[in-house]
N, C-alpha and C positions, 0 to 999 in steps of 0.2 A: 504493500500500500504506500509507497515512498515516491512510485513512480508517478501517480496521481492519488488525491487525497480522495478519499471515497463517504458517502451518505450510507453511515453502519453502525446500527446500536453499537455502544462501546461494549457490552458485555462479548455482542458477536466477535465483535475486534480482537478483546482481550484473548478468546479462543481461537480463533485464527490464527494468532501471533504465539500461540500454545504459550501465555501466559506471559507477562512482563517484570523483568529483573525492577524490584523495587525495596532494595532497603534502605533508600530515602524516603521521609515520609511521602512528597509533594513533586519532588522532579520528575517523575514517571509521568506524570500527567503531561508533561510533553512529549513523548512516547508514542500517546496518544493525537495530541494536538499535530504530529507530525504526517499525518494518518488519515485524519478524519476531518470531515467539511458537511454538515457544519460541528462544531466540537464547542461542546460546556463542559467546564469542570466542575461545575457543581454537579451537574449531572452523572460524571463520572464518579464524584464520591459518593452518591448515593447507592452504587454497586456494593461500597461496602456497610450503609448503615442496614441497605435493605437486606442486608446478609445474602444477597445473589455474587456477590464477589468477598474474594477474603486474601488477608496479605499472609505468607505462611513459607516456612522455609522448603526449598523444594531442590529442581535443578541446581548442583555446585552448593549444595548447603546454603543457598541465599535465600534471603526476603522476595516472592515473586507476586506479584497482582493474578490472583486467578476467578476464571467462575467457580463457583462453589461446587458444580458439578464435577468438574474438572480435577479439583483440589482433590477431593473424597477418591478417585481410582488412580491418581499420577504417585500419592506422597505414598503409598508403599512400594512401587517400583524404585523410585529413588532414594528408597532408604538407606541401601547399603552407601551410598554417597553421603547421606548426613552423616550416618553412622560411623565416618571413617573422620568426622569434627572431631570425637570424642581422643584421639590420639595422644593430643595436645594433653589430655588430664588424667592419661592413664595412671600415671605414681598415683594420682590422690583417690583413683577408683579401686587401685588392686586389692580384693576381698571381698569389695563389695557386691552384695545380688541386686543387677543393674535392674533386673525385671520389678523388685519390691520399691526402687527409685520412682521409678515409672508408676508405679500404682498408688504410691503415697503422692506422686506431683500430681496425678488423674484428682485425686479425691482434692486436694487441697486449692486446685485452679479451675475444680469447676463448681468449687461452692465458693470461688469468687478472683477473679481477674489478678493477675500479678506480674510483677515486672520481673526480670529475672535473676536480678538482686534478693528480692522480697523474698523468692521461692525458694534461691540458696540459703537463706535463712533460715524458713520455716521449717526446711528439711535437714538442718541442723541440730534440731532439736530429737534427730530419729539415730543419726550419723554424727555425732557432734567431734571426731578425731577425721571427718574428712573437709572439704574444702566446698563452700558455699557453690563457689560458681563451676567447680567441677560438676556437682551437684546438678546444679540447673540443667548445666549443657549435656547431661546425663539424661534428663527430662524431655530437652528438646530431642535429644537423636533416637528414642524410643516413643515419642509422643507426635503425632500432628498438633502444634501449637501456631494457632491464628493471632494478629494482632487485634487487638478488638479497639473498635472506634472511642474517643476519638480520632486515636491514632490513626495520620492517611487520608483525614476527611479535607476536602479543600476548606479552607480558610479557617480552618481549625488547627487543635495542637492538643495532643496530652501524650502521657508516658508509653513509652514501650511493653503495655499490657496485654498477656496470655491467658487462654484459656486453649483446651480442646477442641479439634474444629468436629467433632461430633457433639460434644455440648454445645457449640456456638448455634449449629446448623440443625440443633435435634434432628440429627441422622447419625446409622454407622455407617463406617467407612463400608464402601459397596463394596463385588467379590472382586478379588484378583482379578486384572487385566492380563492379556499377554502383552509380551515386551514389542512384539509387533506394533503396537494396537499406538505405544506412544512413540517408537519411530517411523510413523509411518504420517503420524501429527507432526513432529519434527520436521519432515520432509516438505511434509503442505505447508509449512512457514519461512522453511529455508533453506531447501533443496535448490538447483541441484548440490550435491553435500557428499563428503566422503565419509564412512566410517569413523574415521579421526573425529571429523568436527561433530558427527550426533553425539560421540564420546565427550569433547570439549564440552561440546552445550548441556550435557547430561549429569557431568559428572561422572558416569560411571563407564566402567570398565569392558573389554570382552562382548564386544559387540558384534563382532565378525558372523557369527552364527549366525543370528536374528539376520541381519542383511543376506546372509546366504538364503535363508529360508524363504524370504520376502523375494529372492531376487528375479520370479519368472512375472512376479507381478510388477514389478517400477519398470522405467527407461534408466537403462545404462549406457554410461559415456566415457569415452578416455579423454583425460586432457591433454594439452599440447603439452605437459611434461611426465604422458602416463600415469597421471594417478586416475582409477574408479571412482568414480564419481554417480549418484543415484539422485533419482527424481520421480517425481508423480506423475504417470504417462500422461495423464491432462492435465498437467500445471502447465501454465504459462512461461516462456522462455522466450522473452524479449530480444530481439537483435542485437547484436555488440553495437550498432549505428545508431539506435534509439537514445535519446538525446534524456536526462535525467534530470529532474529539477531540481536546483538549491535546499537542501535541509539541513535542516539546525535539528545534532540528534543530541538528548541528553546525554550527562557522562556514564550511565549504563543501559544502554540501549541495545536493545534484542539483536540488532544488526550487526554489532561490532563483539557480542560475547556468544555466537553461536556457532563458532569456525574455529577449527583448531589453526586451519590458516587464513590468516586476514590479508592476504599478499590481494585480495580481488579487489581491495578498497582502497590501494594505494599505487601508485607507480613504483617502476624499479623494484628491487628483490630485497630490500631490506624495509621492514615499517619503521614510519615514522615516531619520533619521541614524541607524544602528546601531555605528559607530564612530569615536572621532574620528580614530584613527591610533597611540595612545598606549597601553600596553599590547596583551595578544592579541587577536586579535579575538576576539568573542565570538560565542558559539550566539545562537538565535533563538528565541523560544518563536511560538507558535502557538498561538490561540484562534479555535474554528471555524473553521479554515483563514485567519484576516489574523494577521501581525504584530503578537504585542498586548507585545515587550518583546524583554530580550536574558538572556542568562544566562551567569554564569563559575563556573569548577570553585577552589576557593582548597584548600589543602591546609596545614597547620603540623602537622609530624609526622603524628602517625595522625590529627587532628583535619582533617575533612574537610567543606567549607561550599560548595551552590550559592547563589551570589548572583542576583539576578531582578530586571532594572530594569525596570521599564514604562515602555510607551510615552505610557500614558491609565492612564484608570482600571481596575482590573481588581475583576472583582466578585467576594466572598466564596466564592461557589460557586465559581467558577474557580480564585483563587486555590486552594482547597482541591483542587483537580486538578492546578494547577501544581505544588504541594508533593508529592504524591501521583506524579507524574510522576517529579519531581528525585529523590525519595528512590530509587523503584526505579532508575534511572540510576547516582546512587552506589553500590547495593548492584552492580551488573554492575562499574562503572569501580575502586570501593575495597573491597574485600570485606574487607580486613584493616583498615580503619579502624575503631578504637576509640569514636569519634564521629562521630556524620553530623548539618548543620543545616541546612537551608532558609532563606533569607532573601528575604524579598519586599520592596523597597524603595518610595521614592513615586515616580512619573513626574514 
């Protein structure tokens, strides 16, 4: 949906895009905004008060914006990928029975929302020689754990609140999926794709089989440096000539974290440095679909400024869509700013 913005409930969208990396509360929602025409974000938050959407850690152990429908059959495929967080706090688990963790955080965060501070606590009081937040994240990698609102709502703000996305959603999780079933979803968001990259985007391992299985059903491709490459025989596959519009993607955007290689979004054989580590990370902009720079939101009072580094050169006409881009962005992100200003700096 990058290459024209399309008229599509945002829930359909979120599904389409087989869900959006979201563990910022609010910048996801340009994700969206990047997508979709016409696009409210109020409207989009309402996916999560109306509990049709829910923010939950998923693909690569992150925060992902999904339908609710979705959430319930994807988060035990990709478990073993949470599961593999817990790493990090093995010393402070060794002994413990992870499953009686799991069933003391069930009882405890679904007679009432917690941060996961709060819950390392509580569950101290069971385990008091282990480590609070080992604890939690012990919770989160045997639990589906949603953020619950406010957290995520547009123009709102509160804590990093947990519960069970089967209490959130009075549902259980429905029966096993096959592993098919979610790369095959994969594929319809971001095919054509290798092996590698459903792996990258998945987190998880040992995929080869599944694509073997799948393989009398997709279109296969070699590419000009032989690697297999797989697609949806009726997906869409636009010309290399097709000309790609300006977008402004945020700094985790479905496009640039579903590829183990991102060589398609850039010139030349090496990606570009898009951040050094030192402030936020920054969006990306996009000319004819390559990486042609980065972009940040600066705000002093109502006075409201995207900044625009390029990577190379960028040419007048573009810049003039880059600007034309950033402006309407700020009108969605700041509507009450007094001033709005574009700046394009040199590469």
């Amino acid at each position: 949906m990058l290459l024209e913005r399309e008229a599509m409930d945002p829930l359909l969208a979120v599904e389409r895009l087989a869900g959006l990396q979201a563990q910022t509360p609010h910048t996801w929602y340009i994700g969206l905004w990047s997508r979709l025409d016409p696009f409210d974000p109020v409207e989009v938050g309402e996916l999560i008060t109306d509990r049709r959407g829910v923010r939950i850690a998923l693909m690569r152990s992150t925060i992902h914006l999904m339908s609710a429908t979705d959430a319930l059959w994807i988060r035990p495929l990709v478990a073993p990928a949470i599961a593999r967080s817990l790493t990090h706090h093995a010393g402070h688990l060794r002994g413990i029975d992870l499953g009686a963790v799991a069933s003391a955080a069930r009882a405890v965060l679904e007679a009432e929302p917690l941060t996961a501070a709060a819950l390392g606590h509580r569950l101290l009081s069971r385990w008091p020689h282990s480590d609070p937040t080992a604890l939690a994240q012990a919770a989160r990698a045997h639990l589906g754990l949603v953020q619950v609102p406010p957290r995520g709502v547009w123009g709102r703000s509160g804590p990093a609140a947990y519960t069970t996305i089967e209490h959130w959603l009075a549902k259980p999780q429905g029966p096993v999926m096959p592993m098919e079933t979610l790369v095959m979803r994969y594929l319809g968001a971001f095919g054509p794709a290798t092996v590698a990259d459903a792996q990258a985007w998945s987190g998880l391992s040992r995929l080869d089989d599944v694509f073997a299985r799948l393989r009398h059903d997709l279109a296969v491709f070699t590419t000009e440096d032989g690697r297999e490459v797989f697609d949806l025989p009726d997906a869409p596959r636009p010309d290399a000539d097709v000309d790609a519009p300006v977008r402004l993607l945020y700094e985790h955007d479905n496009l640039l974290r579903a590829h183990a290689d991102r060589g398609r979004f850039h010139k030349g054989n090496t990606a570009p440095v898009l951040w050094s580590g030192e402030g936020p990370i920054p969006g990306t902009v996009l000319v004819d679909g390559l990486i042609a720079g980065t972009w940040t939101l600066a705000r002093e009072g109502r006075a409201v400024q995207v900044r625009v580094r390029p990577l190379g050169r960028i040419t007048k006409a573009d810049s003039a869509l880059v600007r034309q881009e950033a402006t309407s962005l700020m009108d969605v992100l700041t509507p009450r700013a007094t001033s709005r200003e574009v700046v394009i700096g040199t590469a």
